[in-house]
ZADREN-814074 format. One record per residue: x, y, z of N, C-alpha, C in turn. Coordinates in pm, whole numbers, padded with zeros to 5 digits, always signed. Layout:
# residues N
XYZXYZXYZ...
***
This chain:
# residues 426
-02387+00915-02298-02488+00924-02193-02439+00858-02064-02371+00775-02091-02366+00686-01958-02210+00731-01882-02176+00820-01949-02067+00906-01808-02139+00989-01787-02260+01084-01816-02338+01176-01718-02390+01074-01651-02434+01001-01701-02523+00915-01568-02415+00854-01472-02298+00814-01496-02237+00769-01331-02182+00853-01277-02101+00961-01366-02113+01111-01286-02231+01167-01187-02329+01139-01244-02489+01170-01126-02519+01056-01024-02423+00899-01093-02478+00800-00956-02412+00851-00823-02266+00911-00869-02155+00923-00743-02236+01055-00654-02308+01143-00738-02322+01226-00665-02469+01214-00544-02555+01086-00650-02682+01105-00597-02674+01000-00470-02513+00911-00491-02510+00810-00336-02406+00835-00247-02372+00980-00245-02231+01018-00205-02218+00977-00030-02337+00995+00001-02376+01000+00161-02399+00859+00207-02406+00772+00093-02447+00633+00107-02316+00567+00093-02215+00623+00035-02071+00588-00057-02026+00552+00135-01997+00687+00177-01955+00789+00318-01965+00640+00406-02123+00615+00433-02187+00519+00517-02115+00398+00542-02097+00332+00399-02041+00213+00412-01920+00238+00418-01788+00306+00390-01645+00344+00351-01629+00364+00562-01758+00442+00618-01718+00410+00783-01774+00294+00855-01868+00211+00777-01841+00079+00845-01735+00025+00871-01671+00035+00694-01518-00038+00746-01426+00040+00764-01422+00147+00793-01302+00204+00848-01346+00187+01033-01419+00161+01047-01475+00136+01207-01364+00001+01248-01403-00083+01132-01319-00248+01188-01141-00231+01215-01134-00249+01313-00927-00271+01280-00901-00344+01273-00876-00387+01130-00833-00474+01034-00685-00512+01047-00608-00424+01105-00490-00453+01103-00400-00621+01192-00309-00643+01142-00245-00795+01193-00287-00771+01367-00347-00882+01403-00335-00851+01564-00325-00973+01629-00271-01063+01553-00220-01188+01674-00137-01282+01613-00023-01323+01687+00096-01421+01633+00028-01528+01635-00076-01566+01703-00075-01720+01645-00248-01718+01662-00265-01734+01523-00442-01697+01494-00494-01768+01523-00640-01747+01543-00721-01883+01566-00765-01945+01446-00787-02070+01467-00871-02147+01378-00964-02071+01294-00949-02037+01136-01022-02025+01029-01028-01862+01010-00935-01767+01136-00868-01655+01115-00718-01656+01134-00672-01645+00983-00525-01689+00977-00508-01473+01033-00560-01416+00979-00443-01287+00975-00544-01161+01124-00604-01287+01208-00718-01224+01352-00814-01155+01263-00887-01136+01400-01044-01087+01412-01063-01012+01334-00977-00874+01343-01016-00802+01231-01055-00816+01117-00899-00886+01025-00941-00872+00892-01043-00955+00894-01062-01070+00995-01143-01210+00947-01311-01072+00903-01345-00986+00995-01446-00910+01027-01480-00829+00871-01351-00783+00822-01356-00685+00741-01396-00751+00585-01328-00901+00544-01361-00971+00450-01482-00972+00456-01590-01019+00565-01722-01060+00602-01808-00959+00538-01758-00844+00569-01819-00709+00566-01800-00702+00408-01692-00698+00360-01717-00708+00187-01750-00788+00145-01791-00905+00191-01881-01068+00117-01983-01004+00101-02044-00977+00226-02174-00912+00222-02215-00808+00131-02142-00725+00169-02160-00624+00030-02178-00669-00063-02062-00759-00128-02107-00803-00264-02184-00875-00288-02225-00982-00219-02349-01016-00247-02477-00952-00221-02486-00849-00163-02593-00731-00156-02610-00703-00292-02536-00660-00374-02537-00610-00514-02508-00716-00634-02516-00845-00569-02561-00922-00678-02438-01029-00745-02330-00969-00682-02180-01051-00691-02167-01147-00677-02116-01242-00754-02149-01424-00720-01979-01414-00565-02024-01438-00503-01905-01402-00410-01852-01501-00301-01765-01565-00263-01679-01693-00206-01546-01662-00103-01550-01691+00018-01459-01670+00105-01374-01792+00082-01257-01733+00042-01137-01881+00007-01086-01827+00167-01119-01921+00254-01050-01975+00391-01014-01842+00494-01049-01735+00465-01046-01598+00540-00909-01551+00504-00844-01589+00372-00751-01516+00315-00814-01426+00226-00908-01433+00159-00975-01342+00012-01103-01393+00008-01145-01294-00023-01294-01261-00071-01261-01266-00231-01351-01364-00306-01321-01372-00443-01471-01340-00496-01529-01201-00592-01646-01203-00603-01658-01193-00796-01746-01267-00878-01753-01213-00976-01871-01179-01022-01898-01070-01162-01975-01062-01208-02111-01134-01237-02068-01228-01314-02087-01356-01383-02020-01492-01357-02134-01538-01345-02099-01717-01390-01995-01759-01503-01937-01676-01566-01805-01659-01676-01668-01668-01665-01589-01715-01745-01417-01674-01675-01430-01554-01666-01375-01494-01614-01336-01350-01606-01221-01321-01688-01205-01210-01786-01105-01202-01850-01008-01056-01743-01082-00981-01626-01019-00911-01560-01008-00910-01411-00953-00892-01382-00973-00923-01202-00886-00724-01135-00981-00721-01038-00977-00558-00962-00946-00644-00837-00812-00596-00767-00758-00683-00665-00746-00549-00627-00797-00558-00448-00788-00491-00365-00798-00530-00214-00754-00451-00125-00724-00510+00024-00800-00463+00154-00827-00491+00221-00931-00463+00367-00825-00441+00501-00744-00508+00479-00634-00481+00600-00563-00390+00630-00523-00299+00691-00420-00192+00715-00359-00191+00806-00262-00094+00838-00119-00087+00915-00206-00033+01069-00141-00092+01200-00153-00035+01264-00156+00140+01306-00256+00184+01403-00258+00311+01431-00262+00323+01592-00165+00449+01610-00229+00487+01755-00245+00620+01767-00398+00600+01809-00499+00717+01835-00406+00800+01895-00338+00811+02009-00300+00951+02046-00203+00990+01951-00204+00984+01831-00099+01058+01716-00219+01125+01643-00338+01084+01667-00430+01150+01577-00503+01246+01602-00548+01311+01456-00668+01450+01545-00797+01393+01583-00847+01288+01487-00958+01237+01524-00912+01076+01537-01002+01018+01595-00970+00879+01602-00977+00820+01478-00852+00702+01456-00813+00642+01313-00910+00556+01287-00993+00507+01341-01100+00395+01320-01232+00486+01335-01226+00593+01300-01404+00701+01330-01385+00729+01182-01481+00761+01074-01487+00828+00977-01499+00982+01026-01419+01027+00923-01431+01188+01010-01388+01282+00800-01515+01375+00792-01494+01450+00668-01474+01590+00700-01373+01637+00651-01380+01804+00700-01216+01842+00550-01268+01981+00571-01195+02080+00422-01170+01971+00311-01287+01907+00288-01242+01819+00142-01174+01622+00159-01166+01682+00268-01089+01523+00281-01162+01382+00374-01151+01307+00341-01199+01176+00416-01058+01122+00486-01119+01176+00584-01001+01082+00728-01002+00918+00794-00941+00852+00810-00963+00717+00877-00862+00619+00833-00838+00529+00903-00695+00430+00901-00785+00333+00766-00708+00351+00684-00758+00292+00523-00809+00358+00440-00842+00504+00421-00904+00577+00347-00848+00547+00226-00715+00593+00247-00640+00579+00104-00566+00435+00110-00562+00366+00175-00497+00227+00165-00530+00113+00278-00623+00040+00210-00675+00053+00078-00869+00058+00078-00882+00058+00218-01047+00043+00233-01158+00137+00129-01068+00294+00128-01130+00365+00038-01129+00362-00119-01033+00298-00156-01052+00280-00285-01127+00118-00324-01120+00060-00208-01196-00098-00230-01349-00040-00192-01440+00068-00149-01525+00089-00148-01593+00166-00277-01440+00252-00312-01525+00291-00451-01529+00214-00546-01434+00107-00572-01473-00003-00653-01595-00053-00669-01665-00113-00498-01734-00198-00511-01878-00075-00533-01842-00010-00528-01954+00111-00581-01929+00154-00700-01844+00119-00774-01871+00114-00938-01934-00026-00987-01912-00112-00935-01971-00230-00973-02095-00197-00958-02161-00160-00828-02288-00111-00786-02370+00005-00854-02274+00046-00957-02373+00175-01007-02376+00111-01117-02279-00002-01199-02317-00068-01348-02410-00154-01342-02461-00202-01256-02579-00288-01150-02679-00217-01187-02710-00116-01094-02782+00000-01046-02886+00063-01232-02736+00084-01365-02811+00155-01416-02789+00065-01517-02792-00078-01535-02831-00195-01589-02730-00163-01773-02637-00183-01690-02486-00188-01776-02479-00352-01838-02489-00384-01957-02451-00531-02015-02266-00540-02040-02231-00680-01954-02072-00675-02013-02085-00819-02090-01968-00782-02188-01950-00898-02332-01924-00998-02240-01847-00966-02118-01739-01071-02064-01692-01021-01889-01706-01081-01879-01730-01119-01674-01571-01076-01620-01573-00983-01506-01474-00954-01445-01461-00990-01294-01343-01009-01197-01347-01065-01094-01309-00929-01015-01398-00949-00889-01333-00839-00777-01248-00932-00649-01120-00931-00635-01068-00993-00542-01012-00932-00425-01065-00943-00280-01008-00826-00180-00982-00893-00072-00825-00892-00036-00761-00987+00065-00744-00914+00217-00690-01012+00303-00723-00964+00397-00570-00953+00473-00422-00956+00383-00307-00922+00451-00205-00888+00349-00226-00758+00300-00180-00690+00203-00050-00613+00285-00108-00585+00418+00021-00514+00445+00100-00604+00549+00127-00736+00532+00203-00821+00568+00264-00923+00497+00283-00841+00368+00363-00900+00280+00280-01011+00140+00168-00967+00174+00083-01022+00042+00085-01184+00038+00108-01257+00141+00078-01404+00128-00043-01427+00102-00149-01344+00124-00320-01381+00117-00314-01442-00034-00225-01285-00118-00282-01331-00277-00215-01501-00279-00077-01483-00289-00019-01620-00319-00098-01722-00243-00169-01779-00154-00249-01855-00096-00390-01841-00175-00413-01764-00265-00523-01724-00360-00486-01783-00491-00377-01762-00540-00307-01784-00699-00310-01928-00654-00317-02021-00568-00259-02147-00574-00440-02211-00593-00507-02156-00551-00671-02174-00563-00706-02182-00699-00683-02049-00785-00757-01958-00861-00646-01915-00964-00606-01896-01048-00605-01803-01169-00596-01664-01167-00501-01594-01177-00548-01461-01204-00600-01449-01386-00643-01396-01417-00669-01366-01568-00535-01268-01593-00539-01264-01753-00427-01178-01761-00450-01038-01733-00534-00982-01741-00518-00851-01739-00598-00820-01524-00529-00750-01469-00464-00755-01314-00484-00606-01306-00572-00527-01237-00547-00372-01182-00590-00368-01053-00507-00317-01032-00558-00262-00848-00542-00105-00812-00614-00117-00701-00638+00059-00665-00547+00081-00591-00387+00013-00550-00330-00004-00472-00218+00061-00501-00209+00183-00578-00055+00239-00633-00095+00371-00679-00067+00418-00750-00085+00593-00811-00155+00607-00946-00245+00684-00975-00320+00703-01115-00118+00775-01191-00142+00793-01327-00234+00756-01425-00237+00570-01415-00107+00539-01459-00095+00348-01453+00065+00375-01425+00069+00275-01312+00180+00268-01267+00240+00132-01309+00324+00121-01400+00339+00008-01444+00492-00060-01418+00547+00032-01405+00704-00013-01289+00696+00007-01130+00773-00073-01067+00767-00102-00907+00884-00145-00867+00961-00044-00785+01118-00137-00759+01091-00244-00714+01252-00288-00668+01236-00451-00598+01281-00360-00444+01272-00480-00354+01265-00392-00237+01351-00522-00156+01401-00468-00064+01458-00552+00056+01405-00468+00196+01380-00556+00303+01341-00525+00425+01467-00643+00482+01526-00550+00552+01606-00619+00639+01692-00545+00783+01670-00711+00852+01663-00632+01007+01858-00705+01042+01862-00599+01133+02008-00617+01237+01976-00632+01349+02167-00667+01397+02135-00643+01568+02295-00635+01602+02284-00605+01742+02444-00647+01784+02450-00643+01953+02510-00696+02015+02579-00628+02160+02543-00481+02183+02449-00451+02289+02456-00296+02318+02438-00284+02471+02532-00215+02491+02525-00138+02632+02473-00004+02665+02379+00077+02660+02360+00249+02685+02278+00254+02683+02205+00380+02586+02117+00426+02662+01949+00369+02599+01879+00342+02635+01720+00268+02629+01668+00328+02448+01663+00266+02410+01589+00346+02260+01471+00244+02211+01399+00335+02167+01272+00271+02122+01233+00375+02004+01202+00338+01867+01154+00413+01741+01152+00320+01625+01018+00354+01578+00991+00315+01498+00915+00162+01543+00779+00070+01423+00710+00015+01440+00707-00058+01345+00722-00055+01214+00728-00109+01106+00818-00143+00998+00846-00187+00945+01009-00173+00857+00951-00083+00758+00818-00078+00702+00740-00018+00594+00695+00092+00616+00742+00182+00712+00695+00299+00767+00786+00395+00815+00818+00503+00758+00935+00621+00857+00872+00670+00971+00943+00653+01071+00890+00673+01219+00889+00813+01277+00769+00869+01282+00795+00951+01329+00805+01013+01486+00835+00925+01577+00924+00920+01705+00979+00822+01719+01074+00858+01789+01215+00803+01880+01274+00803+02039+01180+00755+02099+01281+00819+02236+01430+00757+02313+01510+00808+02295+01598+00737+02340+01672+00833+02500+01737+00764+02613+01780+00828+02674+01711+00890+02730+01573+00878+02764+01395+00956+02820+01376+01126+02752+01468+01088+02618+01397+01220+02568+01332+01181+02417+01213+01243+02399+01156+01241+02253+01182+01323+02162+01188+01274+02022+01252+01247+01892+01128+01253+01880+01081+01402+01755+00932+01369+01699+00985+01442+01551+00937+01331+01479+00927+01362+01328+00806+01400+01226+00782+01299+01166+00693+01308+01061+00675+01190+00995+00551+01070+01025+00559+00970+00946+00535+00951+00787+00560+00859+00751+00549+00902+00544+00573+00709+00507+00491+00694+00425+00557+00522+00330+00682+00537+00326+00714+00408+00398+00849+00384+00401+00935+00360+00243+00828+00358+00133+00882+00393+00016+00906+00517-00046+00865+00659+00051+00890+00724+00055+00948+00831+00189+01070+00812+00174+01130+00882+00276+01167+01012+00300+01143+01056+00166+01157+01228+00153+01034+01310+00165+00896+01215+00217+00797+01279+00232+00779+01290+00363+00836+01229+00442+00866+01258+00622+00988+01296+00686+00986+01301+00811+01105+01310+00866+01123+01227+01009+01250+01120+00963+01264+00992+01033+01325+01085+01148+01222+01012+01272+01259+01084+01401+01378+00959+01459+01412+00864+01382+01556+00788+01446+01682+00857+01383+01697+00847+01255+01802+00956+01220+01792+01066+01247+01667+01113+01344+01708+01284+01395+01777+01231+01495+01757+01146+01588+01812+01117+01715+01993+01069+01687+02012+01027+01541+02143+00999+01592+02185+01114+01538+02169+01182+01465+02228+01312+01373+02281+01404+01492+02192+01385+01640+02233+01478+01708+02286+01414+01855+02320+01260+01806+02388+01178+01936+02539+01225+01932+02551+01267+02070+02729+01270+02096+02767+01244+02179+02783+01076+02166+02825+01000+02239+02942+00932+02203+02966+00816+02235+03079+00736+02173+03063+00569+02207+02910+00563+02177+02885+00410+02131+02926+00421+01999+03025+00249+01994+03026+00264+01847+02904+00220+01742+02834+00126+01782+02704+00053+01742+02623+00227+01668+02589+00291+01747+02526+00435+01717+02629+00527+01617+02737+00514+01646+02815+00619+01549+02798+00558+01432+02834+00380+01408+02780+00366+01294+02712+00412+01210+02589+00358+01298+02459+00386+01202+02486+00544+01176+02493+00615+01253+02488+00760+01256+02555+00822+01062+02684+00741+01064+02747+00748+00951+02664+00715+00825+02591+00583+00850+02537+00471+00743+02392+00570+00682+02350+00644+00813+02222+00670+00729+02234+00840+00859+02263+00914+00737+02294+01068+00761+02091+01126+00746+02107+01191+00841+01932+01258+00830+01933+01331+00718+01825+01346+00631+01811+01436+00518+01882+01302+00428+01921+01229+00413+01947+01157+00293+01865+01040+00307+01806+01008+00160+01723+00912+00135+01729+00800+00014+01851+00827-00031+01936+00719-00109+02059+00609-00090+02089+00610+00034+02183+00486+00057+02302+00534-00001+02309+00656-00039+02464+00700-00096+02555+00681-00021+02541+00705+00120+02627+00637+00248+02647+00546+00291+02559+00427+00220+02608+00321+00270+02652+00266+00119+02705+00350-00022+02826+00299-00123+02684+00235-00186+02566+00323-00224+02458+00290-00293+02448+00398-00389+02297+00465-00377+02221+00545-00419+02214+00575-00560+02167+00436-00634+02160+00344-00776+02054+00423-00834+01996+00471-00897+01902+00512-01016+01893+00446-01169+01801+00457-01229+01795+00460-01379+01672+00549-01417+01669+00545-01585+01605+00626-01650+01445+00610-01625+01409+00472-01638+01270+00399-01635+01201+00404-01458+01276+00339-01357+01232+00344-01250+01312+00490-01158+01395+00516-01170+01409+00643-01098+01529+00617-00963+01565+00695-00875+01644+00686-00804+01573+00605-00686+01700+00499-00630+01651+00470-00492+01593+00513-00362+01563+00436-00284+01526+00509-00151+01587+00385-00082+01624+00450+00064+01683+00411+00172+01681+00438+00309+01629+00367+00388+01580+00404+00556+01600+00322+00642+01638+00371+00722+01647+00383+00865+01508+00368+00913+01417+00245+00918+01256+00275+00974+01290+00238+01132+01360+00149+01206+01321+00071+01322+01447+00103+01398+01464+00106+01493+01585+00108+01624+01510+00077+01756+01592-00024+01809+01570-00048+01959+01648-00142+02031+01621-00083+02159+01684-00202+02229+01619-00279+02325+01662-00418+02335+01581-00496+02369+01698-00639+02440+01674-00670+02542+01706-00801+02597+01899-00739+02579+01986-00630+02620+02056-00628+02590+02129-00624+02428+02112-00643+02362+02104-00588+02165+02033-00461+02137+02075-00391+02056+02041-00298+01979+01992-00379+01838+01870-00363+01792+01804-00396+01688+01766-00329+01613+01746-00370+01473+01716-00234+01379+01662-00311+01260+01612-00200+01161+01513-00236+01029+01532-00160+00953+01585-00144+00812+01611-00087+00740+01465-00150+00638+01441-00025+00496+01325-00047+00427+01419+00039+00275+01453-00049+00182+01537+00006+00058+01444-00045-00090+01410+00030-00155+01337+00038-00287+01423+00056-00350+01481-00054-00479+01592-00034-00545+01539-00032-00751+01632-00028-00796+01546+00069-00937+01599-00115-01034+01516-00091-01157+01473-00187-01213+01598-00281-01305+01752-00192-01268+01860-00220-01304+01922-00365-01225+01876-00318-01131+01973-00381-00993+01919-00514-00956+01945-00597-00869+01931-00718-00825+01901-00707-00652+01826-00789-00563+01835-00789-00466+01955-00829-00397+01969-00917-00488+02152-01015-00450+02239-00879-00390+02210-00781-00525+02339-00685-00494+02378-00599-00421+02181-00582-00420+02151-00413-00264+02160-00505-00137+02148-00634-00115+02124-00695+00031+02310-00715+00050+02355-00764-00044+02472-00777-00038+02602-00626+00017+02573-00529-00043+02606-00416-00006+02555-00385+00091+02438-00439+00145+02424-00344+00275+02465-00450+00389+02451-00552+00363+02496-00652+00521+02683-00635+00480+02752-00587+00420+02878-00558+00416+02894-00456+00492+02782-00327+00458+02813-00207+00558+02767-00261+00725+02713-00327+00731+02643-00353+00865+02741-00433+00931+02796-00520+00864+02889-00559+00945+03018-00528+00958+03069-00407+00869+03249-00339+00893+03171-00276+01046+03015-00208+01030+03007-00120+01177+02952-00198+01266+02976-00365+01281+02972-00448+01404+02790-00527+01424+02721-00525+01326+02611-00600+01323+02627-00705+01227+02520-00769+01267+02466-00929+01212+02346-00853+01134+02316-00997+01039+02209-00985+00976+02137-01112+01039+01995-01004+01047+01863-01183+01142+01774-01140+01030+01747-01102+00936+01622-01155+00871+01612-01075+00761+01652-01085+00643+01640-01006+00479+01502-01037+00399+01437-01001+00379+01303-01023+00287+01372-00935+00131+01326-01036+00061+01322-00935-00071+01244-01006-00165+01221-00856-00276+01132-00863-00365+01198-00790-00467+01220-00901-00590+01245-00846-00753+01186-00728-00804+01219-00588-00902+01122-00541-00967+01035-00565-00994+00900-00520-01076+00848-00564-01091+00791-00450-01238+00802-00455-01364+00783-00435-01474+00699-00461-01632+00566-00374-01606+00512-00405-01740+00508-00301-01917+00573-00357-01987+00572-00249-02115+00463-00193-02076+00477-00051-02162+00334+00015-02158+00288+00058-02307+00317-00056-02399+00253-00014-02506+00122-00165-02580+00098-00199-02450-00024-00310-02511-00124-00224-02515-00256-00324-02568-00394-00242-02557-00449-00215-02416-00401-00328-02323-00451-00311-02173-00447-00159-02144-00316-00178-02107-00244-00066-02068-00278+00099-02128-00293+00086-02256-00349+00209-02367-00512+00215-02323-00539+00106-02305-00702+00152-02237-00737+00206-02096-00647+00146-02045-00680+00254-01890-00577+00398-01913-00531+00450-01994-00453+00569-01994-00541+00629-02095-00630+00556-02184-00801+00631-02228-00864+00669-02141-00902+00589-02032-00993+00541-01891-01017+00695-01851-00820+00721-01823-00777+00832-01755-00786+00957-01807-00785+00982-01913-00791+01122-01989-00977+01128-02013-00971+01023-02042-01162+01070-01999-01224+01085-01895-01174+01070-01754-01187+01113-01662-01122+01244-01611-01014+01254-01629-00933+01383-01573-00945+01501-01677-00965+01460-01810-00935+01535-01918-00801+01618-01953-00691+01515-01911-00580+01523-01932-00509+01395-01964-00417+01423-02045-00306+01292-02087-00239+01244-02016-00279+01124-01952-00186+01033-01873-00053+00952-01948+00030+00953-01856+00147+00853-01919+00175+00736-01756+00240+00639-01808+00286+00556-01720+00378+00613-01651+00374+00546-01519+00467+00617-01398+00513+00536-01336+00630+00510-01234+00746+00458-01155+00745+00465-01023+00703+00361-00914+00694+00376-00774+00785+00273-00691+00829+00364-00605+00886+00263-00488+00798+00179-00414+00662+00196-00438+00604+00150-00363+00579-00015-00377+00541-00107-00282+00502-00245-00341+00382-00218-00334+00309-00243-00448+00147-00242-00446+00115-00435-00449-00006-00421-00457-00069-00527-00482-00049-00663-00588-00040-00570-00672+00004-00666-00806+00152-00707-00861+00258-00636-00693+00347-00670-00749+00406-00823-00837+00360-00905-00751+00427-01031-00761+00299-01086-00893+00216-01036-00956+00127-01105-01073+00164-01057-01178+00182-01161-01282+00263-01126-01405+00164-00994-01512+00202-00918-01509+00098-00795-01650-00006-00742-01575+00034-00754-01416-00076-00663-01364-00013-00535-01329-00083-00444-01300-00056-00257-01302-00153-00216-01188-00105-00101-01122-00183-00027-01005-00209+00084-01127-00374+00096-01075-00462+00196-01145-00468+00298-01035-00480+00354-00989-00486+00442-00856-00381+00379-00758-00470+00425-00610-00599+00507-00569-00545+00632-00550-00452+00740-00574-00399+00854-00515-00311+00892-00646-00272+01030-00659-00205+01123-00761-00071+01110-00646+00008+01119-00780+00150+01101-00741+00197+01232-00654+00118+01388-00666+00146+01469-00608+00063+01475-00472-00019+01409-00419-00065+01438-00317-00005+01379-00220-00018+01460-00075+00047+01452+00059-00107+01373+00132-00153+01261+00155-00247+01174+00237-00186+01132+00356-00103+01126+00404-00051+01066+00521-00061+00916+00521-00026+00872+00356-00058+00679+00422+00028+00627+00555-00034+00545+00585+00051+00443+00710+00115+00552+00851-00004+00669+00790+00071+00749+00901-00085+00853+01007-00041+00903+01083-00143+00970+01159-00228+01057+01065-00351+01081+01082-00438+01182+00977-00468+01108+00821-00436+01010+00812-00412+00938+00684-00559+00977+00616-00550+00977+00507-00679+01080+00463-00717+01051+00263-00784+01078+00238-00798+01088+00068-00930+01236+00036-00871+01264-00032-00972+01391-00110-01083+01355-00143-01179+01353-00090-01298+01338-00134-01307+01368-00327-01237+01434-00438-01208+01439-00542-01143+01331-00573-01060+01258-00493-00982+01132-00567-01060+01034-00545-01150+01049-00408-01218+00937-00385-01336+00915-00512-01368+01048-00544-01474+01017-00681-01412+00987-00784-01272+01023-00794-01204+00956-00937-01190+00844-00978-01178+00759-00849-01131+00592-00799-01278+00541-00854-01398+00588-00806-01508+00562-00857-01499+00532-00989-01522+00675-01074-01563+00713-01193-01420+00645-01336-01293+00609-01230-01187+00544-01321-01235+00425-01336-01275+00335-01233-01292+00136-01213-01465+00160-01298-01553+00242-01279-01664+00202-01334-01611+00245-01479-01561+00266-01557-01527+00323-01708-01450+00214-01756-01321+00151-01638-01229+00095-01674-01279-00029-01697-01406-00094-01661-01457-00213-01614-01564-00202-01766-01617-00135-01810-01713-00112-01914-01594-00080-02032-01496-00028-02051-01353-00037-02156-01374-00237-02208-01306-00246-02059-01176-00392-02061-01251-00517-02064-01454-00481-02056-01503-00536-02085-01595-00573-02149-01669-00479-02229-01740-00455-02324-01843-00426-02315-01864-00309-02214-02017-00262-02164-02076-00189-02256-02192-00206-02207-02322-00073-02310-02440-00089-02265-02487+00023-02249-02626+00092-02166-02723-00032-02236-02806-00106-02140-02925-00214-02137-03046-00148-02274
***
């Protein structure tokens, strides 16, 4: 009985779902100041957007606590929580003139929900907190108390959580809407790392993010227009900086380099004496996200997802070797270990139930370049928010979710939450 009935809650508050999902896609949440004010570490926005989900949850009854305007920590119950649903309010910068409709307007048309966070991560942190709201709603009993945790600088490298873990506890069992259905339970390790060198020529500017393929470039006062895509996925866009050198013929050497190092159409680092795979996590990715020049230097940002074999030691090491035979320095390497959970516990076997009772198909565990949420928490897994085959435009213009996934994200966390915790109709 009680999957027809939340099957009928999604449908009977779909317009109410809509309402709140464009409050906060209204806020721009995204990083907007180097040096924050007092009691907004990551600015106005996110400080705005946490507020906005306190409220919520305590609208619906959530015992709910702002740890210092890093996270919103809300639970069920007065109980430990034996699960915690970690999700994020912050997103990547946008600029409106790349868009059809404005990135901060809710906008629904042929099936899809448009707006900067739909799919990462505002829209799946709304259908969450609207599964909580419909086990509320149709007076669901749990054995045992779960936590909803939703930070406010997910896409600046996830310090919110670690400034959270030093508070709080995660429980063992960790899902977020922050990665691909069925359960994504492998995550390469990743390096972000920037160059530079001596440059003399011509003016270039492309790219914005190390975490993002750019889709323009102008260099020399002409534009380079591509196709933006997750910088963990580079074969789903087309980097408008490697179009620009693919078709430079010049004779800077700084540019021929790179030109060599990262060939357009390739997205494995095979050129720069990489392009590593295995069986479990899958082949690498490798980009070219950032180029510019600035103060005399040519500067740059590479974004590499490496597979569950390898070491950061070894991919950072190989690539500041190539960077410097073609005349750059290294100013700043970030990295992050794999990140790997078996997939034969009960956790894990219960949300891949979750999933076939929702989709009515057999899920298996799956392999992303992406860094989700839970990378850095030990036995946590991305449950969603998006199918590995769909084209959404994250982190990019039009960024969007299917109104169908958006009800899946629903109808998965309210099932998954009554599974992992021992619900049954009042």
């Amino acid at each position: 009985m009680l999957e027809k009935e939340i099957e009928q809650y999604f449908d009977d508050h779909f317009d109410e779902m809509l309402a709140s999902l464009g409050e906060l896609v209204a806020i721009d949440s995204s990083f907007s100041q180097p040096k924050p004010e007092e009691g907004k570490p990551f600015g106005e926005g996110s400080a705005r957007a946490l507020a906005w989900v306190q409220s919520f949850g305590e609208g619906i009854g959530l015992y709910a606590r702002n740890i210092d305007n890093w996270v919103i920590a809300m639970d069920w119950a007065q109980t430990e929580p034996v699960l915690a649903v970690l999700s994020h309010a912050d997103v990547v910068p946008a600029s409106p003139e790349e868009w059809t409709t404005p990135p901060f307007e809710l906008n629904v048309r042929d099936g899809n929900i448009y707006g900067r966070g739909t799919v990462d991560d505002k829209g799946p942190t709304v259908a969450v907190l609207y599964a909580v709201k419909c086990l509320k709603d149709l007076g669901v009993k749990l054995d045992k108390s779960f936590r909803v945790v939703v930070g406010g600088n997910e896409e600046r490298g996830c310090d919110d959580i670690a400034y959270y873990e030093k508070k709080e506890p995660f429980p063992d069992m960790v899902i977020t809407p922050d990665g691909s259905f069925p359960v994504l339970n492998c995550e390469k390790g990743l390096v972000h790392l920037t160059f530079s060198a001596p440059y003399e020529g011509e003016e270039i500017c492309g790219g914005t993010v190390l975490n993002a393929i750019p889709d323009r470039c102008r260099a020399g006062g002409r534009l380079y227009s591509g196709r933006a895509a997750h910088g963990s996925r580079p074969q789903d866009g087309d980097n408008a900086i490697t179009k620009f050198l693919s078709e430079y013929r010049g004779d800077n050497a700084q540019l021929l380099g790179l030109k060599k190092l990262f060939p357009h159409g390739e997205y494995d680092g095979a050129s720069c004496g990489m392009g590593f795979k295995d069986e479990v996590s899958g082949r690498m990715s490798c980009a070219l996200t950032v180029l510019k020049t600035q103060s005399g230097r040519l500067t740059g940002g590479i974004d590499i997802r490496f597979p569950i074999d390898r070491t950061s030691a070894e991919i950072s090491g190989i690539l500041k070797s190539c960077l410097a035979q073609a005349g750059f320095v290294t100013d700043s390497c970030e990295v992050k270990e794999p990140h790997y959970v078996p997939g034969d516990s009960d956790f894990i076997r219960t949300l891949l139930e979750v999933y076939e009772k929702v989709r009515g198909e057999k899920g298996e565990c799956i392999s992303s370049g992406g860094i989700t949420y839970v990378h850095d928490t030990p036995g946590g897994v991305a449950f969603g928010a998006e199918y590995p085959w769909e084209q959404n435009n994250m982190h990019g213009a039009d960024e969007h979710i299917p109104v169908s996934t958006f009800r899946d994200n629903f109808l998965m966390y309210a099932h998954a939450v009554i599974e992992l915790c021992g619900g049954q109709a009042e």
